[in-house]
C-alpha positions, 0 to 999 in steps of 0.5 A: 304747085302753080300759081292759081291764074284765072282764064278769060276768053275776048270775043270780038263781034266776028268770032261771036257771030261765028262762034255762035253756029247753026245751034246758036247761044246754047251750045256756045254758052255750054262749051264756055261753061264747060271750058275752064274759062272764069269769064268771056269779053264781048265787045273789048275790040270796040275801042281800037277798031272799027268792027266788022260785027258789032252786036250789042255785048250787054244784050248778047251778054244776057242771052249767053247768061241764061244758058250757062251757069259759071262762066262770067261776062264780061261787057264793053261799054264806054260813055263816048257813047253811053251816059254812066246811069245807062251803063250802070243801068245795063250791067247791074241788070245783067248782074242780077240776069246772071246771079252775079257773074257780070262785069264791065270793061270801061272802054275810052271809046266806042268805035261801033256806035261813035255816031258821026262824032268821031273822038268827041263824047255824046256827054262832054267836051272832056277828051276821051282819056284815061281822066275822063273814063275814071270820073265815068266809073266812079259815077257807075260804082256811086250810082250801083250802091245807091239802092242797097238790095237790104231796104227790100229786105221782109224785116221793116227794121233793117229796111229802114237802115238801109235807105235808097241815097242819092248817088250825087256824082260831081265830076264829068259826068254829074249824076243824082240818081237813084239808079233804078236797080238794087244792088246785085247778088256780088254786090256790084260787078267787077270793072275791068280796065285797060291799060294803053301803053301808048297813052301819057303814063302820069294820066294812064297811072293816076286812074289805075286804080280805079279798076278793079282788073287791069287787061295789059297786052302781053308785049307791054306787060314788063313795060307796065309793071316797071311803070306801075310797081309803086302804084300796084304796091300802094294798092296792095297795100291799102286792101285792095289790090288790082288784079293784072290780066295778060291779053294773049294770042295762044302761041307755042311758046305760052306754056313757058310765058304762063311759068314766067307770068306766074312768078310775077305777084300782080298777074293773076290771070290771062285772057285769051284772044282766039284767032278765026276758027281757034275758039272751038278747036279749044273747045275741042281739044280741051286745052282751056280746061287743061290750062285751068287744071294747071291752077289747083287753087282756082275755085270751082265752088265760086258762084259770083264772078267776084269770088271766082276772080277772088275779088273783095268788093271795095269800101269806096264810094260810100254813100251813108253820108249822102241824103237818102233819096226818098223819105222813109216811113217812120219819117212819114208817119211822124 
């Protein structure tokens, strides 16, 4: 039997705008769903180019979220552009809006709305590196826990153990929060990363773990997993192992890639960069959907992007030992 690979599906903005045609989001959002795919990327080319299209991934994201019921979506966000409480703000709703199929892919930089500053951020005189991306990415995981959906619970008791904490992120980008939204139905969304092959390795593999999927283009991949074997090791040892997803173009020669990719123990999914007019003649001939019978250990009856992509959520950061941000009732009351 195979080894089970999950299947995404990048859109940049152009193939979005094409693919969503003269009947718009629905009849898109019913062929994602029908496709196979576990997920769809919006937005993942904002990093390296200048788009010719650039419609905003989490607002596109919400309205194909409401005409599908199980593919995931996964946005572009980066906090050149986008303070970590506006990201973590943004996705955590799209989380909810979805019933818990959203994820981000933190991006260094936003090359569709850099605002004049060219590498420079909004938010700091920190480089837009693989350093400054993980400091913003613990301040979204801090601030995504800081409201526990449980305090919202109808049993005042467990309410009360549960209280809203401060998220309290000292980094590049310094936090208090709360955020203004519990945490969502998959508990918080998947963060998805990307490896940059021409990037200094020591920086690029220090902040490897703080993804919990890594995209890694399919020419770097042996390159990666040589550099990266102790560190994909070392997390697979401590319980939380990162999930490798190969971006490819589909090519004659992707069957015999898929039974080589298989074989390696961190790859667990491919995702898919359509070419122009590529993405509905997938939909047409089926093959997404074949590619995914391949896999007969994937999970049909996942709900959540997280268990689709068979991903535990973290035990880090915990917020217990922060203050709680408001006093509680039985304070009050005494």
């Amino acid at each position: 039997m195979s080894a089970p690979l999950n299947i995404g599906i990048e859109l940049s903005g152009s193939e979005l705008l094409n693919a969503l045609g003269p009947h718009g989001a629905g009849d898109l959002g019913r062929a994602l769903d029908a496709s196979g795919a576990d997920y769809a990327v919006l937005g993942g080319e904002r990093d390296r180019e200048v788009p010719l299209a650039s419609p905003s991934p989490t607002v596109t994201g919400a309205l194909l979220a409401s005409h599908t019921v199980r593919v995931g979506w996964v946005v572009a966000a980066s906090p050149q552009r986008d303070h970590p409480f506006n990201i973590a703000r943004r996705t955590a709703s799209l989380d909810h809006f979805s019933a818990g199929r959203a994820g981000w892919l933190a991006l260094r930089r936003d090359r569709a709305a850099e605002l004049g500053l060219g590498e420079k951020s909004v938010w700091t005189h920190a480089p837009a590196d693989a350093s400054t991306l993980a400091d913003a990415v613990l301040a979204v995981r801090k601030l995504w826990r800081s409201w526990p959906r449980e305090s919202l619970d109808a049993d005042h008791a467990v309410a009360l153990e549960a209280p809203v904490r401060i998220a309290g992120h000292e980094g590049v980008f310094p936090t208090r929060g709360p955020l203004n939204s519990p945490t969502t139905p998959q508990g918080e969304p998947v963060v998805f990363w990307r490896w940059h092959a021409d990037a200094p390795v020591a920086e690029e593999l220090a902040a490897l773990r703080s993804a919990d999927v890594v995209h890694v283009d399919a020419d770097a991949l042996d390159a990666f997993l040589y550099t990266s074997a102790d560190v994909l090791d070392r997390a697979d040892a401590s319980g939380e192992p990162i999930r490798i997803h190969v971006r490819t173009v589909w090519r004659d020669t992707l069957e015999s890639q898929l039974s080589r990719w298989r074989a390696y123990p961190h790859v667990t999914g491919i995702t898919l960069l359509p070419r122009a007019g590529e993405l509905h003649a997938w939909f047409a001939d089926g093959r997404i959907a074949r590619l995914a019978q391949a896999s007969a250990d994937r999970s049909e009856q996942a709900i959540t992007l997280r268990a689709r992509l068979g991903i535990a959520r973290r035990i880090e950061p915990d917020l217990s030992g922060n203050p709680p941000a408001f006093e509680t009732a039985k304070k009050v009351a005494a």
